[in-house]
C-alpha positions as CSV (number, residue, x, y, z in Angstrom):
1,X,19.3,8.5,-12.0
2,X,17.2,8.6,-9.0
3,X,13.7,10.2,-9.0
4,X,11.3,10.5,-6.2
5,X,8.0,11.8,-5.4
6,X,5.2,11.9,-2.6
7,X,1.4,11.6,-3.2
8,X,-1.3,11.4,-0.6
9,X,-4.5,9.7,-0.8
10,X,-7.6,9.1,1.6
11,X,-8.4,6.0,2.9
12,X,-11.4,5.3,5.1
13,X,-9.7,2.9,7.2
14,X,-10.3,-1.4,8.4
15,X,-7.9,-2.2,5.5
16,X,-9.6,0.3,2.9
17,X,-8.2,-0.9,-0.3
18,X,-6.9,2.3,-2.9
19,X,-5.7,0.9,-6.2
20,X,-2.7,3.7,-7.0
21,X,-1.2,2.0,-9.8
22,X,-2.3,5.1,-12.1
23,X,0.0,7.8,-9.3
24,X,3.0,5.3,-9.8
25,X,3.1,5.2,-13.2
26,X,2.4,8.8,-13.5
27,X,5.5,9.2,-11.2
28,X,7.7,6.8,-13.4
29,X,7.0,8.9,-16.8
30,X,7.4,12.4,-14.5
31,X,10.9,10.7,-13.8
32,X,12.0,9.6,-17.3
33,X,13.5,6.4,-16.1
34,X,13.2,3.9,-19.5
35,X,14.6,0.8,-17.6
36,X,15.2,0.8,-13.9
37,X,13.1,-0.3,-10.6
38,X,10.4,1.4,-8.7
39,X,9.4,1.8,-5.3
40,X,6.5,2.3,-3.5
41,X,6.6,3.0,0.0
42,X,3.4,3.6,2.3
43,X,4.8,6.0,5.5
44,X,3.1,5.3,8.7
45,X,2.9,1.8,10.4
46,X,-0.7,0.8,10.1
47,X,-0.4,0.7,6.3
48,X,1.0,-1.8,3.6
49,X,1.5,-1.6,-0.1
50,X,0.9,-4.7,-2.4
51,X,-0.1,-6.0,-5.5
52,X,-4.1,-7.8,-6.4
53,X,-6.1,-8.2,-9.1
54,X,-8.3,-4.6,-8.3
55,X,-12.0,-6.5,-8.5
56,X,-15.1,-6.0,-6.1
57,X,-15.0,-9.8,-4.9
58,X,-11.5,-9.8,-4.8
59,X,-11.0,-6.9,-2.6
60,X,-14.3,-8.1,-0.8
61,X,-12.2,-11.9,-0.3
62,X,-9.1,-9.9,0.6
63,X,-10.7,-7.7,3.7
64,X,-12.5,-11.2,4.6
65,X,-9.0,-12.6,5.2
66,X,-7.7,-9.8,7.0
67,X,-10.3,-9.6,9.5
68,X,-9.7,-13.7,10.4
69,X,-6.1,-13.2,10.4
70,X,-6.0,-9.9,13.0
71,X,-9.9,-9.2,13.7
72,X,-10.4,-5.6,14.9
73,X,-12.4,-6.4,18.0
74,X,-8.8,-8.5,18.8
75,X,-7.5,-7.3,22.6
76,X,-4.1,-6.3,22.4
77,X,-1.3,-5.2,24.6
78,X,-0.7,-1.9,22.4
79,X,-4.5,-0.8,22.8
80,X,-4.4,-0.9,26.4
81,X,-1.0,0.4,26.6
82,X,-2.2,3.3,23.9
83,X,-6.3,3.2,24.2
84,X,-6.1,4.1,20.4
85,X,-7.8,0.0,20.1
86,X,-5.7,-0.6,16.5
87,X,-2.9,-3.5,17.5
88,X,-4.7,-4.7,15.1
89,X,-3.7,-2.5,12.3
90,X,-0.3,-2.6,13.7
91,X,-0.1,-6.6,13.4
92,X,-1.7,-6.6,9.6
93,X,0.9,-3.8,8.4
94,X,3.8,-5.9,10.0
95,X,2.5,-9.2,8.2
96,X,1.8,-7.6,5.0
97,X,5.0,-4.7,4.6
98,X,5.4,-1.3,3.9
99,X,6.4,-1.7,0.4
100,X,7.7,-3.0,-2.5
101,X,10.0,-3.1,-5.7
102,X,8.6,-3.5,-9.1
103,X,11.0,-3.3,-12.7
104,X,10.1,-0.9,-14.7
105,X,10.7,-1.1,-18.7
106,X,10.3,1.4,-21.5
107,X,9.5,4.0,-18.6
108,X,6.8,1.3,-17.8
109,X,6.1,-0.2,-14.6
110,X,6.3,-4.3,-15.3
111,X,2.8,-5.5,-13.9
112,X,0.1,-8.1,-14.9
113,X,-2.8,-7.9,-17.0
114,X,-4.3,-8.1,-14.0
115,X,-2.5,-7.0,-11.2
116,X,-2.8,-3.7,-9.9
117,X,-0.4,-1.7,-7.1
118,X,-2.4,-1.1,-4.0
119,X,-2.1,0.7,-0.8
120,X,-4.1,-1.0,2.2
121,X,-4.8,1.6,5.4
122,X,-5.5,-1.3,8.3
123,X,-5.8,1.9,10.6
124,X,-9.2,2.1,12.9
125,X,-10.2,5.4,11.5
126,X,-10.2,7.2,7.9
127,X,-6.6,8.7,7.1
128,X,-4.9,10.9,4.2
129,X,-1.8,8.4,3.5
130,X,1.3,9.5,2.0
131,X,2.9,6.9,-0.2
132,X,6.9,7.7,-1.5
133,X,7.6,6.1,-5.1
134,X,11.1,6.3,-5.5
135,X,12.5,5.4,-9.6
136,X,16.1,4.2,-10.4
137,X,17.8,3.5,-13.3
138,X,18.6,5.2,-16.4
């Protein structure tokens, strides 16, 4: 079986971190898949989905890192080409990926105590992102 299902949620931009673990899982039950995979796709190209441990200091660390990695102030070709001035949201989706595949198990999605699904908006601006969670199995 195959299941699949949008959801929108909005993000205020500079890699605004939105823990969704709750909207997949909901998905997986609305599905009825007991043993199968899931995933989670964020659409648009200044976006990634991951997995963290949701905390405060965590997500502060994590937005830290991003900013060293691709800074927003960076100079790129794609702002000047596009005066939009987020290449750098561009490079940080590319790094990180659009998505990913998790097991899921007694129509359960197989995480961590402490590990949490997360959509990260790099984009320059606030945004309403739509995310596709896709279920297989039986």
């Amino acid at each position: 079986m195959v299941f699949g299902e949008y959801f929108s949620i909005t993000t205020k931009g500079f890699s605004d971190i939105k823990d969704i673990t709750g909207e997949v899982q909901e998905i997986v039950s609305k599905s009825k898949v007991k043993n199968g995979i899931v995933n989670v796709f964020a659409v648009g190209s200044t976006a990634s989905i991951t997995t963290i441990e949701f905390e405060p200091a965590l997500i502060g660390d994590m937005k830290e890192q991003l900013e060293n990695f691709a800074p927003h102030t960076m100079h790129s070709r794609h702002s000047r080409t596009w005066g939009d001035d987020n290449g750098f949201s561009h490079i940080r989706a590319t790094f990180m990926g659009p998505g990913l595949t998790a097991p899921v198990s007694k129509g359960s999605v197989i995480l961590g105590t402490w590990q949490q699904i997360v959509v990260i908006d790099h984009d320059n601006r606030p945004r309403s992102r739509k995310v596709f969670v896709q279920v297989m199995g039986e």
